[in-house]
C-alpha positions in Angstrom: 0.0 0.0 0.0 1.1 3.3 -0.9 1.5 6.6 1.2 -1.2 8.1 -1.0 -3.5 4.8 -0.2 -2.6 4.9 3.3 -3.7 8.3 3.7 -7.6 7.9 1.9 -8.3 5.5 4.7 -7.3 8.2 7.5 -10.7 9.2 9.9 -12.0 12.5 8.5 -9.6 14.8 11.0 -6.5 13.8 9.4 -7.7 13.2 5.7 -8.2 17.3 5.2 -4.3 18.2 5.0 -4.2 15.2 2.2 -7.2 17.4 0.0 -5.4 20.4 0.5 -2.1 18.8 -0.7 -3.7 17.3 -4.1 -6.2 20.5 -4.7 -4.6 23.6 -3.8 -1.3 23.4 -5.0 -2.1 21.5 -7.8 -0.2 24.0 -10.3 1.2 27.1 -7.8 3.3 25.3 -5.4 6.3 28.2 -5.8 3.5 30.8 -6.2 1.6 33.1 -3.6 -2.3 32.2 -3.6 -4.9 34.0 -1.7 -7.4 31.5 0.5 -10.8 32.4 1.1 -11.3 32.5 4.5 -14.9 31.5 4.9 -14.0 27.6 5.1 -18.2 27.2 6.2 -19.1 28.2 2.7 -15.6 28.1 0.8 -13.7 25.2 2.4 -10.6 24.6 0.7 -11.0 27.7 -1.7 -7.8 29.0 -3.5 -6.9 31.8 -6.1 -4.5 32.8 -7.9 -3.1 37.1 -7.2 -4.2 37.6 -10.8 -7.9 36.3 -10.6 -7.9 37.8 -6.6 -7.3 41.3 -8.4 -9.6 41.2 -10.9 -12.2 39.9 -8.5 -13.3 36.7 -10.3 -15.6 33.7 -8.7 -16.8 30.3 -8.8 -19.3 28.5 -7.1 -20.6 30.2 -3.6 -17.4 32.2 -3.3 -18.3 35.8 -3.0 -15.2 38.0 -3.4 -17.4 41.1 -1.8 -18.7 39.9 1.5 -15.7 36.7 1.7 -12.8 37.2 3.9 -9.6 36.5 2.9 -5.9 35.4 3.6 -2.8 35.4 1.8 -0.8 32.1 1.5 3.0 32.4 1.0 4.8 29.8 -1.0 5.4 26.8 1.3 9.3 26.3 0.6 10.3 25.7 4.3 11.2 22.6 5.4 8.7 20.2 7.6 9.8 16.9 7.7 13.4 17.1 6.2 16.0 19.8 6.9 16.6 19.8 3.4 13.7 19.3 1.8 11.0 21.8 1.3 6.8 21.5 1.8 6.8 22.2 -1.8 8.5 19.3 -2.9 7.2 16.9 -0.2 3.6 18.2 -1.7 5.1 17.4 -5.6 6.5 14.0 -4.1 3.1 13.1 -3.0 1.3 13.8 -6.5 4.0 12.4 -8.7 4.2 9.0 -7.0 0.5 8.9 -6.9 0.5 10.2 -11.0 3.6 8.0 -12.7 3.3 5.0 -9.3 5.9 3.9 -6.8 9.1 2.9 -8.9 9.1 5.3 -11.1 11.8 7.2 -9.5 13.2 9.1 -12.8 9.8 10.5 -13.7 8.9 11.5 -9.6 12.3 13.4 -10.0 11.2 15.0 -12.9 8.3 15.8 -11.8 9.7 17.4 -8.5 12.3 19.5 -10.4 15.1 21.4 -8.5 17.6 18.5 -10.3 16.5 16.0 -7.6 18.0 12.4 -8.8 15.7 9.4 -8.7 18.2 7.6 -6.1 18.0 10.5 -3.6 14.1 10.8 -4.4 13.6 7.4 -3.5 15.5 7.0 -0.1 13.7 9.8 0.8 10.1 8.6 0.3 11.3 5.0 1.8 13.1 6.7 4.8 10.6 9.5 5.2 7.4 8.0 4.7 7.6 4.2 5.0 10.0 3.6 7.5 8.6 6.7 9.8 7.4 5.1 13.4 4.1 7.0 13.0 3.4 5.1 9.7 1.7 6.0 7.3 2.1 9.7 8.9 5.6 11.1 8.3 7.2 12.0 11.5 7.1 16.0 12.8 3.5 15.5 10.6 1.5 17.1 14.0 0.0 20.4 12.8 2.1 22.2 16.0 5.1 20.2 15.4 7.5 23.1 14.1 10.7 21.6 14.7 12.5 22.4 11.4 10.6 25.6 10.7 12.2 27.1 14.0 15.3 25.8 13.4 16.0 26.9 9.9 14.8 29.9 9.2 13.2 30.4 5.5 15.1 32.8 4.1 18.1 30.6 4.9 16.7 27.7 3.5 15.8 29.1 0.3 19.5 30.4 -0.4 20.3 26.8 0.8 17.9 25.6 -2.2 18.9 28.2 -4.6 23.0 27.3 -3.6 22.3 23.2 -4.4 20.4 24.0 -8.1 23.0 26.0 -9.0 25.7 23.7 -8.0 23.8 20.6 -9.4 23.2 22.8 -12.6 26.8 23.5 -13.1 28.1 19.8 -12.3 25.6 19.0 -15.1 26.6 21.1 -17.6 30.2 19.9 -16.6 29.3 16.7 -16.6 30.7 14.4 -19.7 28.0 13.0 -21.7 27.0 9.1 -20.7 27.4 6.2 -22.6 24.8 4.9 -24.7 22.5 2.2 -23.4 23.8 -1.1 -25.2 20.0 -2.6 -24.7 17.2 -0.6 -25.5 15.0 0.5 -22.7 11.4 0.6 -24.8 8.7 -1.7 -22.9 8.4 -3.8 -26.6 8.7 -7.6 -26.1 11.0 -7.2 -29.3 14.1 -5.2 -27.1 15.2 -8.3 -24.7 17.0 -11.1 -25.3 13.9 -13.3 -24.0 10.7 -12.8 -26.5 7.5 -11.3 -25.3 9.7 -9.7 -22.1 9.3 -5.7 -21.8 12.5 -4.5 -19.9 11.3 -1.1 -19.2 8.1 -2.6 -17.2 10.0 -5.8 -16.1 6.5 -7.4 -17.4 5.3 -10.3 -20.2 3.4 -10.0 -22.7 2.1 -12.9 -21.7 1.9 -13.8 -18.5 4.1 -17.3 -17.3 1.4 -18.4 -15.4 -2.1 -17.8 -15.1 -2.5 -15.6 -18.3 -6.4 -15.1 -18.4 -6.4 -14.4 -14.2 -8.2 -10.6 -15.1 -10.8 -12.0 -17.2 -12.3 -12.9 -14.3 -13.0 -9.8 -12.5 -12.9 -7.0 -15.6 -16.4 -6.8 -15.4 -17.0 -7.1 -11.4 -18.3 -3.6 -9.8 -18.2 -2.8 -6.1 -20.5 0.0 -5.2 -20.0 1.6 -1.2 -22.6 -0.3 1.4 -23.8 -3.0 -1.8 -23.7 -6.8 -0.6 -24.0 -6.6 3.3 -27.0 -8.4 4.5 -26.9 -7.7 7.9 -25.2 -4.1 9.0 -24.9 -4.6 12.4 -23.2 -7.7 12.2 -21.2 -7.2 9.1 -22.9 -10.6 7.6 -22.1 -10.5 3.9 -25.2 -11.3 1.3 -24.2 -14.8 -0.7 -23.4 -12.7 -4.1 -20.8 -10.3 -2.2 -19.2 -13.5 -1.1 -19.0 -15.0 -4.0 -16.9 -11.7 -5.2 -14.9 -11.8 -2.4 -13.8 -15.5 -3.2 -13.3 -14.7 -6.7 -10.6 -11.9 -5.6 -9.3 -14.1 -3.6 -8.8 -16.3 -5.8 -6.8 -13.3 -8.2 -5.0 -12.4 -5.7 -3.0 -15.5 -5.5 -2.9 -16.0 -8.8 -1.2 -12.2 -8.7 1.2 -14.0 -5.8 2.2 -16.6 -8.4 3.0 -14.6 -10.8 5.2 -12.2 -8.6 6.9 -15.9 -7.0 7.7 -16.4 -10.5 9.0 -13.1 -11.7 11.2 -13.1 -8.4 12.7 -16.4 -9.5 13.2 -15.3 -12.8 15.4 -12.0 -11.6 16.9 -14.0 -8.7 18.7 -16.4 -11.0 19.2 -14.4 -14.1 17.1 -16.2 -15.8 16.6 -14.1 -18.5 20.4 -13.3 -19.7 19.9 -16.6 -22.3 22.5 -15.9 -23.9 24.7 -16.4 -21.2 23.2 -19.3 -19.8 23.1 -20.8 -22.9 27.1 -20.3 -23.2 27.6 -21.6 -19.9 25.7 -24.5 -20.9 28.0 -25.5 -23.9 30.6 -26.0 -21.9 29.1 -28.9 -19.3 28.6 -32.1 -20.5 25.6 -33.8 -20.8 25.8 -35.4 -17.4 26.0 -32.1 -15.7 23.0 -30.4 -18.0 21.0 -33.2 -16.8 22.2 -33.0 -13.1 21.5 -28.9 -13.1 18.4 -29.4 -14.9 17.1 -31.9 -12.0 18.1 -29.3 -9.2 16.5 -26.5 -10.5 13.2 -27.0 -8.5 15.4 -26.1 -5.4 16.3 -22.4 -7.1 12.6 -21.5 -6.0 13.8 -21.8 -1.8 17.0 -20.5 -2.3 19.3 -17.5 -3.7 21.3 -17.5 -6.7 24.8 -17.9 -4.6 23.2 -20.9 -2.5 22.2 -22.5 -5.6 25.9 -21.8 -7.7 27.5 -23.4 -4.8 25.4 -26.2 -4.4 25.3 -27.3 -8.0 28.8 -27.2 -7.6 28.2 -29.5 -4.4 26.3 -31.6 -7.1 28.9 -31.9 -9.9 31.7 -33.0 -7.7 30.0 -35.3 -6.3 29.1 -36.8 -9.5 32.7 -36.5 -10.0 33.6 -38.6 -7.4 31.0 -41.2 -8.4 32.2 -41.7 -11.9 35.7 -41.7 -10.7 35.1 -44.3 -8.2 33.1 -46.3 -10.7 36.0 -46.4 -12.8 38.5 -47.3 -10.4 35.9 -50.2 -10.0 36.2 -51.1 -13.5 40.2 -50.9 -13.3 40.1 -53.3 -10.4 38.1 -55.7 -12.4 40.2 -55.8 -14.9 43.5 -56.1 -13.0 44.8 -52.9 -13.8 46.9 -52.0 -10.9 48.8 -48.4 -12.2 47.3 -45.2 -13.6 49.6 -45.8 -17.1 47.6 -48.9 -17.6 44.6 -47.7 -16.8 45.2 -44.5 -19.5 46.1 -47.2 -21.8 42.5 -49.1 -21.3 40.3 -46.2 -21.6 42.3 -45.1 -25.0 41.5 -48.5 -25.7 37.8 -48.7 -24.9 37.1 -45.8 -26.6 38.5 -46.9 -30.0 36.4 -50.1 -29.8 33.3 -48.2 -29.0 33.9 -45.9 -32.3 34.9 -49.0 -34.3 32.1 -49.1 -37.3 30.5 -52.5 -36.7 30.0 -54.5 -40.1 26.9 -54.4 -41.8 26.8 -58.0 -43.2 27.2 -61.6 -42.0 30.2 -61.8 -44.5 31.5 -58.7 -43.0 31.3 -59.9 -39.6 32.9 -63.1 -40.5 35.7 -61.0 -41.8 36.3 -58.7 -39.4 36.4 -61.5 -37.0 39.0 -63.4 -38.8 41.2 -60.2 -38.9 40.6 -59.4 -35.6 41.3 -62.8 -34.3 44.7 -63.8 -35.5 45.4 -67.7 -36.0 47.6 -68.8 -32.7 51.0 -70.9 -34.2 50.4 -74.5 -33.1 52.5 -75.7 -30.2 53.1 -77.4 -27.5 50.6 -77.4 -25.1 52.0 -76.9 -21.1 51.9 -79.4 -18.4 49.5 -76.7 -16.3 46.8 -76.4 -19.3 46.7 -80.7 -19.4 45.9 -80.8 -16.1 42.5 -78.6 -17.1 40.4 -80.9 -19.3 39.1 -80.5 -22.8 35.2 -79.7 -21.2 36.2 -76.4 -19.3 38.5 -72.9 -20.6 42.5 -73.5 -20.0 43.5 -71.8 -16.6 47.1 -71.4 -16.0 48.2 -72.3 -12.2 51.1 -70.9 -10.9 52.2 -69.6 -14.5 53.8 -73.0 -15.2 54.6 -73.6 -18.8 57.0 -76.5 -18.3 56.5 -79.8 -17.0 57.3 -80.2 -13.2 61.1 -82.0 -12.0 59.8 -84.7 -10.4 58.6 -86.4 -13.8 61.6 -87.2 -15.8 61.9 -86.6 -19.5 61.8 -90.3 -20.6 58.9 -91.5 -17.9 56.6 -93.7 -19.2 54.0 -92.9 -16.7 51.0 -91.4 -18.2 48.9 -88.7 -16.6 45.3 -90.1 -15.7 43.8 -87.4 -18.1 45.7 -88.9 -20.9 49.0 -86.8 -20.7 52.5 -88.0 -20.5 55.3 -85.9 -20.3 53.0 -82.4 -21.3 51.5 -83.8 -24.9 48.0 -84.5 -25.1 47.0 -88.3 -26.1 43.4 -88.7 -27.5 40.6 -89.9 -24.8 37.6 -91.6 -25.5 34.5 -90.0 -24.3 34.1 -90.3 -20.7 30.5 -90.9 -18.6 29.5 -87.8 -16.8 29.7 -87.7 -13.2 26.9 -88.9 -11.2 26.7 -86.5 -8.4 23.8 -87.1 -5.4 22.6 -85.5 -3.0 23.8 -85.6 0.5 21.9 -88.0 3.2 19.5 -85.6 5.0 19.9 -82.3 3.1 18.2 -80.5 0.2 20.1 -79.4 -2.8 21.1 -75.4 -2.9 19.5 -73.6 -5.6 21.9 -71.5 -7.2 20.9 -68.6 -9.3 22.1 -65.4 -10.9 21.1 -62.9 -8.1 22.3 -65.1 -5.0 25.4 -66.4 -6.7 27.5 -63.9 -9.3 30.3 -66.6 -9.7 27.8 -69.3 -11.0 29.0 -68.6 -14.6 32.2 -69.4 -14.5 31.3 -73.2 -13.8 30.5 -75.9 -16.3 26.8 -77.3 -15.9 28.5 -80.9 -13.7 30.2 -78.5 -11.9 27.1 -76.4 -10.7 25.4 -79.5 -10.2 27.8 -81.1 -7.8 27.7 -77.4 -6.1 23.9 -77.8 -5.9 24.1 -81.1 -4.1 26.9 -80.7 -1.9 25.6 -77.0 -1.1 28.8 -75.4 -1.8 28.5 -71.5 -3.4 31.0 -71.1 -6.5 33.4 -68.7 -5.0 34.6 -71.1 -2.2 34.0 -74.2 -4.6 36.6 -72.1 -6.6 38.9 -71.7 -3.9 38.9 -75.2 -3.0 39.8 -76.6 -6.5 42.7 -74.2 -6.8 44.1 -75.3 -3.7 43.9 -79.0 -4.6 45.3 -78.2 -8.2 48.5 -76.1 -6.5 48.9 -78.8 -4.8 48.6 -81.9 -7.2 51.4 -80.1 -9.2 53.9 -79.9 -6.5 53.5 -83.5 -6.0 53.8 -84.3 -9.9 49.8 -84.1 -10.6 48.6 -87.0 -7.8 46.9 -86.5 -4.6 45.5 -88.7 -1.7 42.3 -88.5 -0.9 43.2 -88.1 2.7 45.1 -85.4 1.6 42.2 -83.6 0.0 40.1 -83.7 3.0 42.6 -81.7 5.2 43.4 -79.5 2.4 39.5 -78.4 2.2 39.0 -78.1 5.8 35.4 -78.5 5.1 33.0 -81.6 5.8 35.1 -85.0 5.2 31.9 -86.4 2.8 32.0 -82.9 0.9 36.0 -83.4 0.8 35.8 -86.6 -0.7 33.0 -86.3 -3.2 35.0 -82.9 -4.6 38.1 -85.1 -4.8 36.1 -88.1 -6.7 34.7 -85.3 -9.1 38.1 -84.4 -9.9 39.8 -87.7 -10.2 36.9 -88.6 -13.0 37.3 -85.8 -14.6 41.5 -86.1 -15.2 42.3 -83.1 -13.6 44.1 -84.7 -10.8 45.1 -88.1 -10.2 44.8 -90.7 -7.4 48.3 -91.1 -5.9 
């Protein structure tokens, strides 16, 4: 609410001075008037010297019988020491005429080269921020604090001293820069389309566009919809109005929520933002464009550092995800690891062949044929149903088996060269006495692919999980080799340190399949 607002809802004794202010020195506020002095027929009754003299009228005024007094001009200071009842008076009327915020135009109208900065801090420190608000303070009709203090003729050479000075500094002044953006209240002068700078407005609204069409044709008319005076009670109709502005109003609260937003965050420099946005990657577009909701409860500093927050932490993440990867892949030293992504990222722009025939090619180059040789002691002892896996990193036969030995390994190997087998019978793995078999999946088991389908079901039976199953076979492997590829079954069963029945059906499985033999 403005001043001017304020002071319509004054009680009658106080609302006088305001008439006065808008009707009387409506034009003359720097000129001497002469008042009628019969305020029960003429109240409020002004003319100019040059009317007074040539004894001209208007309504009941009669310049014959009428007394009469002479009103100076009113440039002595009331409320401010330096500023004037003329120009408080020419405040008043301009912010009521051009509206609060329209500093430049208030100044202009005021005159005396007030600037619209000093114009407004002195409406916001003299009027709003005043203790007996909406009243400015020293507004008592016998408060005379600064008219004793500074005599008139004294503050009207002050007055006179501060236009000349301002006057000169101006002329001196060197001539400013031209605006880069235009200033016009067009939706086509701003970076943004429909926005009108100069009103800080829309040409159409963000939200809630068609919020007047509502109440353009409503009418309020003093003492209409009140049922009951007494008691204030409202008639249904008037109510009904009253909801519909209330309604409006927060629609009008939306709006201004979403305009304060919108200047908060410098929203509207696109240009810039668009800029700023080239140089993220798409991760962090996405990541900003999922905080935004939080802009709306905080300011643009809180939300700059805490999208920071939010990009190193994604930072982090991605850089602990592919440490992960590194670690999977047994890459133990940053060099190696530089060497892997330059890797993986010519792989993944590698056109892929459009064709079978293609495919088959590119596989075929790809996949270089391996010169036949020799095939190591360590990759006999795995047998032809499962993938070769090195143990230890032997690639020679162990001492203990001499060159010349005739003893054949019992999955068909004799001093490291393969012999043919004939097809062996599978396994036939039971069940425990007195327990169920473990169900091994994907989700409760990530291991379960490395194992052959015997090897699974002998995990099933004997309720083993694949990691330790996998643990236990390398064991007995490391140590068949030392001992020339034979192992006791006795042996075995300490070596698992598990349940002697599991211990010996594990070494079983791996005696029929030739990986170990039975010493």
């Amino acid at each position: 609410m403005s001043v001017i607002a304020a002071l319509r809802t004054l009680p009658p004794q106080y609302a006088s001075p305001l008439r006065r202010m808008q009707s009387f020195y409506a034009d003359s506020h720097s000129k001497v008037r002469i008042r009628c002095a019969n305020t029960s027929v003429c109240p409020d009754y002004d003319l100019c010297v040059t009317c007074f003299s040539e004894g001209k009228a208007t309504r009941e005024h009669d310049p014959r019988t009428h007394q009469y007094q002479v009103i100076e001009q009113h440039s002595i200071p009331i409320f401010q020491p330096d500023w004037g009842a003329d120009e408080e008076l020419l405040l008043l009327e301009g912010a009521e005429t051009y509206g609060l915020g329209s500093w430049a135009d208030v100044a202009d109208h005021i005159g005396g080269y007030r600037t619209k900065d000093e114009v407004r801090d002195h409406y916001y420190d003299t009027y709003v921020q005043s203790h007996t608000f909406p009243l400015p303070e020293h507004a008592a009709p016998e408060d005379r604090t600064y008219i004793n203090k500074i005599p008139r003729e004294e503050f009207q050479a002050n007055k006179k001293r501060r236009i000349e000075q301002r006057k000169e500094a101006a002329k001196n002044a060197t001539p400013a820069t031209p605006k880069q953006k235009p200033t016009a209240s067009v939706p086509a002068c701003h970076e943004v389309q429909g926005f009108m700078p100069g009103r800080l407005e829309f040409e159409t609204e963000l939200v809630f566009n068609d919020a007047e069409e509502a109440v353009q044709h409503m009418q309020f008319e003093p003492g209409d919809g009140v049922k009951d005076p007494s008691t204030g009670e409202l008639e249904p109709e008037m109510e009904l109005k009253m909801t519909v502005m209330d309604i409006y109003n927060a629609r009008l609260t939306a709006r201004v929520e979403r305009k304060k937003v919108l200047f908060e965050h410098q929203l509207l420099e696109y240009r810039k933002n668009v800029n700023q946005d080239k140089k993220r990657s798409k991760e962090e577009r996405d990541l900003i464009n999922r905080a935004k909701p939080f802009a709306r409860m905080m300011k643009h500093d809180d939300f700059v550092e805490f999208c920071k927050g939010l990009e190193y932490e994604q930072n982090l993440r991605q850089a602990i995800a592919q440490l992960q990867e590194w670690r999977h892949v047994q890459i133990g030293d940053l060099k190696s690891g530089e060497k892997y992504e330059t890797e993986k990222a010519q792989r993944a722009v590698r056109p892929i062949p459009g064709t079978t025939f293609e495919r088959l090619a590119s596989n075929r180059a790809a996949k270089p044929t391996a010169p036949s040789e020799q095939q190591s002691t360590t990759s006999a002892l795995n047998g032809p149903d499962i993938p070769s896996r090195p143990l230890n990193g032997m690639q020679t036969p162990p001492s203990s088996l001499s060159p010349n030995s005739d003893r054949t390994l019992a999955n068909g190997t004799a001093n490291g060269t393969l012999t043919p087998q004939p097809n062996r019978p599978k396994f036939q793995s039971n069940p425990l006495p007195g327990t169920v078999p473990l169900r091994l999946t994907n989700e409760n088991a990530p291991d379960l692919h490395i194992l052959s389908q015997e090897e699974r079901k002998l995990c099933s039976d004997l309720r083993i999980m694949p990691k330790p199953y996998m643990a236990i076979k390398e064991t007995m492997f490391r140590e068949a080799t030392k001992q020339g590829g034979s192992l006791k079954k006795k042996a075995a069963r300490d070596l698992c340190k598990i349940d002697v029945n599991k211990g010996g059906r594990l070494f079983d499985f791996f005696v029929h399949n030739g990986w170990i033999a039975k010493a």
